[in-house]
C-alpha positions as CSV (number, residue, x, y, z in Angstrom):
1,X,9.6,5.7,-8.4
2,X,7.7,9.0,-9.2
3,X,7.3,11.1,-5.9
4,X,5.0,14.4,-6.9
5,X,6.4,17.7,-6.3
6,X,4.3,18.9,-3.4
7,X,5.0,23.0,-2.6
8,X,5.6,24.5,1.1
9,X,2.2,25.8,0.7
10,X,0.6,22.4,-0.8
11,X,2.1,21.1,2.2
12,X,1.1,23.4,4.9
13,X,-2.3,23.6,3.3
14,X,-2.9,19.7,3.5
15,X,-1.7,19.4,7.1
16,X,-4.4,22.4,7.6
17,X,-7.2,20.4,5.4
18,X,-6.4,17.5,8.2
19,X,-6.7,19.1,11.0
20,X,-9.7,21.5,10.0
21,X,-11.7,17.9,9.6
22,X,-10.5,15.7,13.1
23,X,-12.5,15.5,15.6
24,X,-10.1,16.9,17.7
25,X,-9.0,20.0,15.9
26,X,-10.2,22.3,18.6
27,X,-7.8,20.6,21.2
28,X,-4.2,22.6,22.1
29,X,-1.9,21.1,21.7
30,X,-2.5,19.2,18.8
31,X,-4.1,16.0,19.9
32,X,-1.8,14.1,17.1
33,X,-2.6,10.6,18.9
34,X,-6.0,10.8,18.9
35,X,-5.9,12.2,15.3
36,X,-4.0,9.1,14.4
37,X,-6.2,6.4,16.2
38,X,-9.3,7.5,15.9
39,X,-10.0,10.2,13.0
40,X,-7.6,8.1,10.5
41,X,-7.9,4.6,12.3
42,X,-4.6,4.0,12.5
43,X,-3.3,1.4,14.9
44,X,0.1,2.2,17.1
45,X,2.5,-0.5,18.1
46,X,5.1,0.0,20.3
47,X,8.4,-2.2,19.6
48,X,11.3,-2.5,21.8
49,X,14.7,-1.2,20.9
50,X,13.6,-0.3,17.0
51,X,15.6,3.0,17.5
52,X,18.8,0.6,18.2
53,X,18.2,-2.1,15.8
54,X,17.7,-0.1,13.1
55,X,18.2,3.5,13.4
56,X,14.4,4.8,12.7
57,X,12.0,6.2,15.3
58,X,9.0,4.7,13.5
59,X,7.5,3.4,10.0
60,X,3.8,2.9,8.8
61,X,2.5,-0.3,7.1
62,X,2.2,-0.9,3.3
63,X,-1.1,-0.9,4.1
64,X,-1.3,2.6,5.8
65,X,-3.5,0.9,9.0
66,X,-0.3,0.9,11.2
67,X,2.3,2.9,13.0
68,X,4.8,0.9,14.6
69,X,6.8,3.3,17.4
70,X,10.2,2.8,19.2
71,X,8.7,1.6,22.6
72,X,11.4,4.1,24.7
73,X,10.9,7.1,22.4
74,X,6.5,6.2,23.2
75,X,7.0,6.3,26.5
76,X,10.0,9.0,27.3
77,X,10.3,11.4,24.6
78,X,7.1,13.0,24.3
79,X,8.0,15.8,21.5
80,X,9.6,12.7,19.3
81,X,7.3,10.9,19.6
82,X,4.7,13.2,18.8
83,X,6.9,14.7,15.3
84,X,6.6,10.8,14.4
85,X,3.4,10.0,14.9
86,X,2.6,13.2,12.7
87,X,5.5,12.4,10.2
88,X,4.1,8.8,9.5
89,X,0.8,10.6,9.3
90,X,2.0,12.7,7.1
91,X,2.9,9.5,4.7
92,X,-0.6,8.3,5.1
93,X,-2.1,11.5,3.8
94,X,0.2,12.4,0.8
95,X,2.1,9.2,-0.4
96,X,-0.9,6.3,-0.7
97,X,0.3,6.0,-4.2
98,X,3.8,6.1,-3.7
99,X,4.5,3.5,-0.9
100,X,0.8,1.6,-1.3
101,X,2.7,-1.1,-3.6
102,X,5.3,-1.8,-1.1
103,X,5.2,-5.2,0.3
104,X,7.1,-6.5,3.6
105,X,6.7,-8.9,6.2
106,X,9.5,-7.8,8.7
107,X,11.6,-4.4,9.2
108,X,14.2,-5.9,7.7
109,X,12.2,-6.2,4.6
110,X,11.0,-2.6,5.1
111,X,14.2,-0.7,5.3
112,X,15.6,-3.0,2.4
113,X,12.8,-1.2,-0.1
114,X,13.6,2.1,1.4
115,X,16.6,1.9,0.7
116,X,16.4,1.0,-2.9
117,X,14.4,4.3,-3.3
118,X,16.8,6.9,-5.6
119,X,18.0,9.4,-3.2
120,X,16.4,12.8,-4.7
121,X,12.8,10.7,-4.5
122,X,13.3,9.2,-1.2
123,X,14.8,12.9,0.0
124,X,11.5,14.2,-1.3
125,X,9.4,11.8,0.5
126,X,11.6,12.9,3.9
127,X,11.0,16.4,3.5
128,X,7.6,16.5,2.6
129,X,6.7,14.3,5.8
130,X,8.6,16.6,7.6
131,X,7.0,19.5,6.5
132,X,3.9,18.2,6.7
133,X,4.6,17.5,10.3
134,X,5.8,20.6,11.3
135,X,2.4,22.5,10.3
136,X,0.0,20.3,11.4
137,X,2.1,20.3,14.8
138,X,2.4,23.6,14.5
139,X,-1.0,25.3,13.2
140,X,0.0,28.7,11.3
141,X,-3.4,31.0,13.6
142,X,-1.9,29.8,16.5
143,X,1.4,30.2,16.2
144,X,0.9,33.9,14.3
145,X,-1.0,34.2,17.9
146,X,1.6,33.1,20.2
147,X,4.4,34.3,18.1
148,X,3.1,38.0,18.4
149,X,2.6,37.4,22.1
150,X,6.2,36.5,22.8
151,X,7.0,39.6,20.6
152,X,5.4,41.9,22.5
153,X,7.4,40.4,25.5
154,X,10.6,40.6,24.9
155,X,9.4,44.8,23.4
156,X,8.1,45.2,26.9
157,X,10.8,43.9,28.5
158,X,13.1,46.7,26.7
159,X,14.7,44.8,24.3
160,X,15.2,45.6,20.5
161,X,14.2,42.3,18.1
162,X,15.7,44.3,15.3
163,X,19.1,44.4,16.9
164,X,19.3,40.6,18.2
165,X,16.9,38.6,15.4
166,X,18.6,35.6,15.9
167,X,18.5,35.1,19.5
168,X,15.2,36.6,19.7
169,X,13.8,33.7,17.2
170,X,16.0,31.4,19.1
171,X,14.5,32.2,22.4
172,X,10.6,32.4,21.1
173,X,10.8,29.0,19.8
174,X,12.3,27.3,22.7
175,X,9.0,29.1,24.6
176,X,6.4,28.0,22.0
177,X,7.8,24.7,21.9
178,X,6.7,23.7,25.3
179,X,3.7,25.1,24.7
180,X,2.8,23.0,21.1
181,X,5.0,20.1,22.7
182,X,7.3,19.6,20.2
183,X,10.8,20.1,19.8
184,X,12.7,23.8,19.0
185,X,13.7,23.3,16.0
186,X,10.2,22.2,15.2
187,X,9.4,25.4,15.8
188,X,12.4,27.1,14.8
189,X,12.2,25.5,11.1
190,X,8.5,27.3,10.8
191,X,9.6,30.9,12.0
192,X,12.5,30.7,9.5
193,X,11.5,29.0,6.5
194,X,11.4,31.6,3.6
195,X,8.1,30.5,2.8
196,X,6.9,32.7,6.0
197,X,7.0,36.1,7.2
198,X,8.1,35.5,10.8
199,X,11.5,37.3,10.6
200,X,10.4,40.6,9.2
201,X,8.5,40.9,12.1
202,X,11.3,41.3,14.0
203,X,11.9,44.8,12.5
């Protein structure tokens, strides 16, 4: 199982090339469902208790048409559910090759190939969903836009970001995460990531 080595900025500039070309790209938040079922034509299904059973929020098909979606995380937890719809995407756009031979008729079948993946390869396939995720989720214009807007904030309200970088980063991505509806540490994992320039703007 060969999984290619995709950079941070391979990654962030895929999840970019998709959202440049939906339909929807001009909607805020990222409309990540309609991206799904109607730009990619994917299908969602919703299935009871798949969190409980087996420990996973969602999975796509061999055949890349579906996403099947715990039914509680669909319907209660917006943010999750939103990360996995965009995560599975993720698969869809940048592992055809990789998980296109797989073959299964049931969950059970499913997790019993994922699990035979080595664990660098199937750790790469995690991460670069992930990542994918985060930036589509979270477009880079916007949140250089609403980071620097927060900034100028907590300036006016007298504080020094120099002096408290951690709790200032802490508190702006609790705030732009209710605005991109998605979690913190969605937001969190962008405006900390060495691959970006977030921090040094707390200076």
């Amino acid at each position: 199982m060969n999984v290619p080595f995709l950079s941070y900025d391979q990654l962030k500039a895929e999840a970019a090339r998709v959202l440049s070309q939906s339909s929807y790209a001009s909607r805020f938040p990222v409309a990540i469902e309609l991206i799904v079922e109607r730009d990619f034509e994917i299908e969602i299904i919703p299935i009871p208790g798949l969190q409980n059973a087996f420990n996973i929020d969602a999975f796509i098909s061999h055949d890349l048409t579906t996403i099947s979606v715990d039914e509680f995380v669909l319907e209660n937890r917006l943010n999750r559910y939103r990360f996995s719809l965009a995560h599975e995407l993720g698969h869809r756009a940048l592992h055809r090759e990789v998980l296109g031979p797989m073959r299964f008729k049931s969950i059970q079948e499913w997790k019993s190939q994922i699990l035979q993946f080595p664990e660098r390869e199937y750790g790469f396939l995690e991460y670069q969903a992930n990542t994918f995720a985060n930036c589509l989720l979270v477009p880079s214009e916007i949140l250089d836009q609403r980071f620097d807007e927060a900034l100028q904030k907590i300036k006016a309200a007298g504080l020094n970001p120099a002096e408290h970088p951690d709790e200032c980063l802490d508190s702006i991505a609790t705030g732009l995460g209710k605005l991109f509806e998605v979690s913190r540490d969605v937001v969190l994992n962008r405006l900390t990531n060495k691959h970006e320039d977030f921090q040094t703007r707390l200076r």
